[in-house]
C-alpha positions as CSV (number, residue, x, y, z in Angstrom):
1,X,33.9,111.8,86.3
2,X,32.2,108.5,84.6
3,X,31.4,109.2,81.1
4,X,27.8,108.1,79.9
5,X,27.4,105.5,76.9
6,X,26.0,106.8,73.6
7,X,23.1,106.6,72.0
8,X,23.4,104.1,69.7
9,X,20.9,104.2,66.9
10,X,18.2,101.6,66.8
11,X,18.7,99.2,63.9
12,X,21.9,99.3,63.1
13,X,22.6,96.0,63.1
14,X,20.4,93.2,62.2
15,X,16.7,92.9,62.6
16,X,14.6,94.3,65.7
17,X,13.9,91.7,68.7
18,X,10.7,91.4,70.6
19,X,12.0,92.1,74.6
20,X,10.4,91.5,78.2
21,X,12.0,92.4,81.1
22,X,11.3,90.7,84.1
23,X,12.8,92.7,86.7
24,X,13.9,96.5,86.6
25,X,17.5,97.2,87.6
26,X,18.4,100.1,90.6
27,X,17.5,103.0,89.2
28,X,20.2,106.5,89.9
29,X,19.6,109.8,89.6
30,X,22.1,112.4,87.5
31,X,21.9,115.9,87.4
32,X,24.0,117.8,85.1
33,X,25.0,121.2,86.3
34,X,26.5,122.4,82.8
35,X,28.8,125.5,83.9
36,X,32.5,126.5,84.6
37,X,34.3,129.5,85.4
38,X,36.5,128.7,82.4
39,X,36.5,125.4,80.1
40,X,39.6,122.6,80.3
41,X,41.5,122.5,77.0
42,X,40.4,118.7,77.3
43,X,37.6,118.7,78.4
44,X,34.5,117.6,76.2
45,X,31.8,117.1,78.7
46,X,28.4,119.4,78.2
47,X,30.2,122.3,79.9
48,X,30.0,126.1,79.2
49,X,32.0,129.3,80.3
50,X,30.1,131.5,82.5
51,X,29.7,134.7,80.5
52,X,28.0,136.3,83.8
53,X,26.3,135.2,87.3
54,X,24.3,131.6,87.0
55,X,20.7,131.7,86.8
56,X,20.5,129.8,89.7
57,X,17.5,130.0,91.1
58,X,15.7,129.3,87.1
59,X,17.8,126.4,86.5
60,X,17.2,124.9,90.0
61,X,13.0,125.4,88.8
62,X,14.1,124.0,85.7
63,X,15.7,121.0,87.0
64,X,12.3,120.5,89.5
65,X,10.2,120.9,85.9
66,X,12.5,118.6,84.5
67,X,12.0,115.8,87.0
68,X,8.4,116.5,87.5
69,X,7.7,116.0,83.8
70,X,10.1,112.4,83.9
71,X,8.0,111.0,87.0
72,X,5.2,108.8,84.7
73,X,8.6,106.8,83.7
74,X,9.9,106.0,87.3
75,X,6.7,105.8,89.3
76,X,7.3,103.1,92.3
77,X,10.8,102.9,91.9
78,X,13.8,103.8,94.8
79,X,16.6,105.6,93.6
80,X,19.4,103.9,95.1
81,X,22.1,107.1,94.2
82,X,21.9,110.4,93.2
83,X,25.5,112.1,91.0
84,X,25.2,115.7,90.4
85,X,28.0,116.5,88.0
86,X,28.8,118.8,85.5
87,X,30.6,121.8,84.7
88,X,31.0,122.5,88.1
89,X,27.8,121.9,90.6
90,X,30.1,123.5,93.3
91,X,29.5,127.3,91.5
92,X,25.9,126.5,93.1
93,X,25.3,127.5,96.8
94,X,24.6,125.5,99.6
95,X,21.1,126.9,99.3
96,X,20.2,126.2,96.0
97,X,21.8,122.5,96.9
98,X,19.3,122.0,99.5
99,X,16.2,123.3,97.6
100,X,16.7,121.0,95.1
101,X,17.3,117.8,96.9
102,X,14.1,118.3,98.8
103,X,12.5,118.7,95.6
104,X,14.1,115.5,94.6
105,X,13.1,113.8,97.8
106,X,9.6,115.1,97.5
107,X,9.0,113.8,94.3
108,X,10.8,109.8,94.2
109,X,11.5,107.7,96.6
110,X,15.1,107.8,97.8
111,X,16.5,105.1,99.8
112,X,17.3,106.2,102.7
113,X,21.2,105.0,102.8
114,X,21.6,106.6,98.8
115,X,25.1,107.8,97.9
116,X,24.4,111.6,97.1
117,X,27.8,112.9,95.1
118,X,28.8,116.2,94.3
119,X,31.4,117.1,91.7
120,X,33.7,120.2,93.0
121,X,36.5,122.2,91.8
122,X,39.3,122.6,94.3
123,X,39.0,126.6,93.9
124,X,38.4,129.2,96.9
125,X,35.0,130.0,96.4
126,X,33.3,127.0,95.6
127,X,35.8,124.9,99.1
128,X,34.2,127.4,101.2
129,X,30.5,125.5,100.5
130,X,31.4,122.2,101.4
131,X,29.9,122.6,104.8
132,X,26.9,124.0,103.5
133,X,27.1,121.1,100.5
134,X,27.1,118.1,103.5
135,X,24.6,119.7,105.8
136,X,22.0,120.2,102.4
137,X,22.5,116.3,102.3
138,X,25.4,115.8,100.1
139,X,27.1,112.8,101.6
140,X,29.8,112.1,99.3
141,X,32.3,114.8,97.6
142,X,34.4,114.2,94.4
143,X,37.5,116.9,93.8
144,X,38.7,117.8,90.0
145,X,42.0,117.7,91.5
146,X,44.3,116.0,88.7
147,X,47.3,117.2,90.1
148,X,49.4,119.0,92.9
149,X,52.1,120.5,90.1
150,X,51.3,123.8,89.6
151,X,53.0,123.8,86.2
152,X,51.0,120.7,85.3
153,X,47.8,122.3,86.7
154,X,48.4,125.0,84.5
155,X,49.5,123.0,81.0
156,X,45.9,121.4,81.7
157,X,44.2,125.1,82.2
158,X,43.1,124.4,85.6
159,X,42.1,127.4,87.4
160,X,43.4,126.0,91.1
161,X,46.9,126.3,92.2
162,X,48.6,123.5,93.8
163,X,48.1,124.8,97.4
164,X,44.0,125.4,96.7
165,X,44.0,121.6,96.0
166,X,45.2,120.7,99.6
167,X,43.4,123.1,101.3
168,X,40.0,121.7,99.5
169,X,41.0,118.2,100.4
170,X,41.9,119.1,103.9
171,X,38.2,120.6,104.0
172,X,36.5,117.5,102.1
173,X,37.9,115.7,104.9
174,X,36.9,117.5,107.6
175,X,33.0,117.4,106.3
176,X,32.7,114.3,104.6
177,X,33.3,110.7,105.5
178,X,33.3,109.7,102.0
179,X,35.4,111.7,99.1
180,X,37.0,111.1,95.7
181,X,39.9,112.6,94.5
182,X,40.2,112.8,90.6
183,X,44.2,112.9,89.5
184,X,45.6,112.3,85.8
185,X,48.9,110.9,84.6
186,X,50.4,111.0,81.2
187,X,50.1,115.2,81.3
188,X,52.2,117.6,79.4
189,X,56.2,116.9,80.2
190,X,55.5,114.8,83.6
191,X,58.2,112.1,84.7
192,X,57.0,109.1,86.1
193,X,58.3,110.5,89.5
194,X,56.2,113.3,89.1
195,X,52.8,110.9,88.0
196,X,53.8,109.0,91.2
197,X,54.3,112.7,93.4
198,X,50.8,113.3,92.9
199,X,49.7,110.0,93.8
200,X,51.7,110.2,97.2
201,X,50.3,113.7,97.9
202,X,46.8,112.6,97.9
203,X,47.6,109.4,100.1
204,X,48.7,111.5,102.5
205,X,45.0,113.0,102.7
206,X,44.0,109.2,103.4
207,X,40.6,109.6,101.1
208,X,38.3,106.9,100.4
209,X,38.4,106.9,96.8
210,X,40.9,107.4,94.1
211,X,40.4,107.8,90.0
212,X,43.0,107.8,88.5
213,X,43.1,108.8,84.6
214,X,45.3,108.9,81.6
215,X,45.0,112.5,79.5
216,X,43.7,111.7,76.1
217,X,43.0,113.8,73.5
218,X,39.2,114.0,72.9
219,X,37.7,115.4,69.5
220,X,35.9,118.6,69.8
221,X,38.4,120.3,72.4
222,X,40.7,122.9,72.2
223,X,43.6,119.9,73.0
224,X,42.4,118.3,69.8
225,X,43.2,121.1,67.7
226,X,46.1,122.3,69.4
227,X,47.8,119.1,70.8
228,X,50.4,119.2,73.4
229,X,53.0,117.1,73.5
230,X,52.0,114.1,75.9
231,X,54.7,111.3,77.2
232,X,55.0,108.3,74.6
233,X,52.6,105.9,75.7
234,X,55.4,103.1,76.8
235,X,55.9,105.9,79.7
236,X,52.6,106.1,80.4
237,X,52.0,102.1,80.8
238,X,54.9,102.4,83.3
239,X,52.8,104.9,85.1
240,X,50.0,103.4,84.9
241,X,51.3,99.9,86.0
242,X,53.5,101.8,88.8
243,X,50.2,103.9,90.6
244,X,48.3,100.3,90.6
245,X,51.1,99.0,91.8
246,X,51.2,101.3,94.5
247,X,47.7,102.1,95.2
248,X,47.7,97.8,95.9
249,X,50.4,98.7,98.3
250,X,48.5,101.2,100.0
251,X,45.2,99.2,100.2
252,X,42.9,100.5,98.0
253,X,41.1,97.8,95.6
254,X,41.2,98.2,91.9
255,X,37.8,97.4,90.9
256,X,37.4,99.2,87.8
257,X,39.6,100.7,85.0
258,X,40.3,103.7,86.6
259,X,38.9,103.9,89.6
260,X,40.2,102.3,93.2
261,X,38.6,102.1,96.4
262,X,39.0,101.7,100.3
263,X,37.5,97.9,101.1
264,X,33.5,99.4,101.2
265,X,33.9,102.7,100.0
266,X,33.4,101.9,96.1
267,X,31.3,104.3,94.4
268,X,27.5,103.1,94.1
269,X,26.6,105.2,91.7
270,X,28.8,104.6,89.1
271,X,29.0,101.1,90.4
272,X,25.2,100.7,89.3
273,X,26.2,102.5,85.4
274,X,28.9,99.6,85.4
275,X,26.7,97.2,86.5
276,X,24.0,98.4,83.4
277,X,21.4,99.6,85.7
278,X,19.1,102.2,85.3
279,X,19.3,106.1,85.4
280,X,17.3,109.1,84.7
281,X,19.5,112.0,83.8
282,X,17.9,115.6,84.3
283,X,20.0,119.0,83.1
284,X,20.9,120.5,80.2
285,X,23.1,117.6,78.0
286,X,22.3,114.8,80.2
287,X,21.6,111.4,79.2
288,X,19.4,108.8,80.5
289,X,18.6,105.1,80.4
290,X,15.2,103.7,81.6
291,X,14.4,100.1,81.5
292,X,10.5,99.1,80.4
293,X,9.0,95.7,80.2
294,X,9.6,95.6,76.8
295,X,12.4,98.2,75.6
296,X,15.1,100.1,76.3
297,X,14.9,104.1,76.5
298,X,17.7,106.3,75.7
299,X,17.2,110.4,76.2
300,X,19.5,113.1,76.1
301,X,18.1,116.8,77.2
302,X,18.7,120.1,75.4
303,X,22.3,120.9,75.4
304,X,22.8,124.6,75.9
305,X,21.4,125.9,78.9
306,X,19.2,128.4,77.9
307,X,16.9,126.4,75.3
308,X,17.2,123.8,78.1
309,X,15.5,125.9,80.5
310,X,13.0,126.8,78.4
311,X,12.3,123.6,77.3
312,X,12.1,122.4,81.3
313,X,9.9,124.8,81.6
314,X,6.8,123.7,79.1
315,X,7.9,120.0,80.0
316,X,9.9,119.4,76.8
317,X,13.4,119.5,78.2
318,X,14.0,116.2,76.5
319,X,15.9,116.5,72.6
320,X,16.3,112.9,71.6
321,X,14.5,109.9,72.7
322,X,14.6,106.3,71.6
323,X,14.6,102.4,72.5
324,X,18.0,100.4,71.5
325,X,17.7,97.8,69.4
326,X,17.6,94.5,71.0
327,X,20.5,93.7,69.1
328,X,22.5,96.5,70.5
329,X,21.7,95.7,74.3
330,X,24.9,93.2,74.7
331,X,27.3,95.5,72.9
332,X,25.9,98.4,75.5
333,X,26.2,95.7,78.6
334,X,29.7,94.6,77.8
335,X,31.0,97.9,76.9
336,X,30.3,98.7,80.9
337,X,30.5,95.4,82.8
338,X,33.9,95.0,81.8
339,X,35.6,97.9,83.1
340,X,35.2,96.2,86.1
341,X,38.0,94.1,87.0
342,X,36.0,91.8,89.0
343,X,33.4,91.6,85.6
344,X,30.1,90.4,86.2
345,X,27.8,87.3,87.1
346,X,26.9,85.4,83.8
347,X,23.4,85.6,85.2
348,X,23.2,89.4,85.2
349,X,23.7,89.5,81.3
350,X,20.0,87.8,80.7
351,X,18.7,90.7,83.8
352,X,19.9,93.9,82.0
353,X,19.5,92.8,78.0
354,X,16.7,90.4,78.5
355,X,18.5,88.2,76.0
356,X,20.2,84.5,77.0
357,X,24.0,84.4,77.3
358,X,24.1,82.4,74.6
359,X,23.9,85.3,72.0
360,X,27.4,86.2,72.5
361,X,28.6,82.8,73.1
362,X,31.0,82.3,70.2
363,X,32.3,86.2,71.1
364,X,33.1,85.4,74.5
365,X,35.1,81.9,73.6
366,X,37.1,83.5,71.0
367,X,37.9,86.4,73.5
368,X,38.9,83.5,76.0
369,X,41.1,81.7,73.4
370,X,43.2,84.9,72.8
371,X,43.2,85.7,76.2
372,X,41.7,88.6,77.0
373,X,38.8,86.8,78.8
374,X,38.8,84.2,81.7
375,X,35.0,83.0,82.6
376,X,33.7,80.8,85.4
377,X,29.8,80.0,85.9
378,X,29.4,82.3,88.2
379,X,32.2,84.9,86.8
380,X,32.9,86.6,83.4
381,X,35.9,89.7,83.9
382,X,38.7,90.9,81.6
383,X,42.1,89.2,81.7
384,X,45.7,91.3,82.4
385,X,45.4,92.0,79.1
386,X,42.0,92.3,78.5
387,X,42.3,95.3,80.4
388,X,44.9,96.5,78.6
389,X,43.4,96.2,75.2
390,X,39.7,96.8,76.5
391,X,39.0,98.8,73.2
392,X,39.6,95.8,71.1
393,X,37.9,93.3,73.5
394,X,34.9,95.6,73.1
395,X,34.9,95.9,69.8
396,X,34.6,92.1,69.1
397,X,30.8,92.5,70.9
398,X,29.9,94.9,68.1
399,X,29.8,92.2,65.1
């Protein structure tokens, strides 16, 4: 799951700057699906507990409404990947799945080689769609696994067992070339043999694509006010250093914080978040960020499901909307562009902010000096410990 950047308020810092953009980056298309059987105890994503059936078919016209009222912002443009995430997208049917991607494809231009994800829990119900899922046009499958422990699976609240999560990767497998399998380390009372278990147990599944996350503690979740007790965090280095250590082994390429990757098999979509590019979020909580010639639009939709659909449906579905401050743009750039571990063409700072390099000139040498930076002209990416400390190496871009 990639988390989406914040809105940060315009003017906050400084003095507005007059923009032009030459070129518009790749635009993506998200689509939030905002239910689950029952929430994570860490989870603080836009989700909500099903209280009874979905409205399916009235949030699928809602989602169409959505979209059709967003199309004056991306007339002309491809959308080179489509992420529909949630909550769990999998409670929809295959049906449902199809329906709205023709919508989708009726309305915008989609390239015709575009990396469409789905997010699915590993449970019964929603591994017995994942044929329907691929043959609606879903070409690319992410699991919620996070582990194969049933006693970790149920300190984190999951509603899978162990044995669901290899039948559901055993299926993902079988339908889909490409998958993603979501684990976590640092859980509730796990050994660094255990962190190192899981990681095995999905190698032996062979799957394209691995992100691999430590638990934290986010505010506004039930973990937050009830905290378990997690491993000290000198344990969970030695996890963390010991999966990249063996996902290396393995040959998968670690090309952003958390996420590794067959040679080829990186994912686009949240490649082209990374990268700063463009995306139009649809569904109840999403966000969105549109590049114009001369700002920067940031838009979040109504949160809870029901005032979102009835938003969607008079064409109002967005809450908030606003352009970021000039003076913000690098901050927002940098706080993506290195997570990768490769970072990012000098060049492709002046594309996305439409500001020169310069700007953050005397930020990026004192990051080199201390060593958390290492730059080239045609290369900018976190050190070792850059990516180690790559709150406080952010934090210097916000001055």
């Amino acid at each position: 799951m990639t988390r989406i950047i914040p809105i940060v308020p315009a003017g906050t810092r400084r003095h507005a700057q007059a923009l032009e953009f030459r070129a518009q980056p790749p635009l993506s298309l998200y689509i939030h699906v905002p239910w689950c059987v029952r929430k994570c105890p860490y989870c603080d994503f836009n989700s909500h507990e099903l209280r009874a059936g979905i409205p399916e078919a009235q949030y699928v016209e809602a989602l169409i409404a959505d979209l059709e009222s967003s199309l004056p912002l991306v007339w002309g443009r491809r959308v080179v990947s489509i992420f529909i995430g949630g909550g769990t997208p999998s409670l929809l049917s295959g049906e449902a799945m199809e329906h709205l991607l023709q919508a989708v494809r009726t309305r915008l231009t989609v390239q015709p080689d575009a990396e469409i994800t789905l997010e699915a829990n590993p449970g019964t119900a929603e591994a017995a769609r994942f044929a329907a899922y691929r043959a609606a046009g879903i070409n690319r499958l992410s699991l919620g696994i996070q582990s194969f422990d049933d006693r970790h699976l149920r300190a984190l609240g999951r509603i899978h067992d162990a044995a669901e999560a290899r039948e559901a990767v055993r299926l993902a497998a079988l339908h889909f070339e490409r998958f993603n399998l979501d684990l976590m380390y640092g859980l509730p009372g796990q050994s660094l043999a255990e962190a190192l278990t899981d990681v095995e147990t999905a190698l032996s599944f062979t799957p394209r694509h691995l992100s691999c996350y430590q638990l934290t503690l986010e505010p506004n979740t039930r973990f937050a006010a009830h905290p378990p007790t997690l491993p000290e965090s000198d344990l969970c280095a030695d996890m963390q250093d010991a999966i990249e250590h063996r996902l290396a082994q393995a040959g998968y390429l670690h090309y952003e914080t958390s996420a590794f990757a067959r040679p080829g098999f990186q994912c686009q979509h949240n490649l082209n978040y990374w990268l700063f590019g463009d995306y139009l979020g649809i569904g109840a909580g999403a966000h969105g960020k549109l590049t114009m010639h001369d700002r920067v639009l940031r838009q979040m939709r109504w949160k809870q499901p029901e005032r979102y659909m009835q938003q969607a449906a008079v064409g109002t579905a967005v809450q908030d909307e606003q352009s970021v401050a000039g003076e913000d743009l690098p901050f927002e750039f940098m706080m993506n562009a290195l997570r990768l571990i490769d970072g990012f063409d000098p060049s492709l700072f002046t594309t996305r902010t439409a500001q020169p390099l310069f700007v953050v000139e005397a930020t990026l040498r004192r990051a080199e000096e201390d060593g958390l930076l290492e730059r080239s002209p045609t290369r900018i990416a976190p050190t070792d410990r850059g990516r180690r400390f790559l709150n406080e190496l952010l934090r210097r871009f916000l001055g």
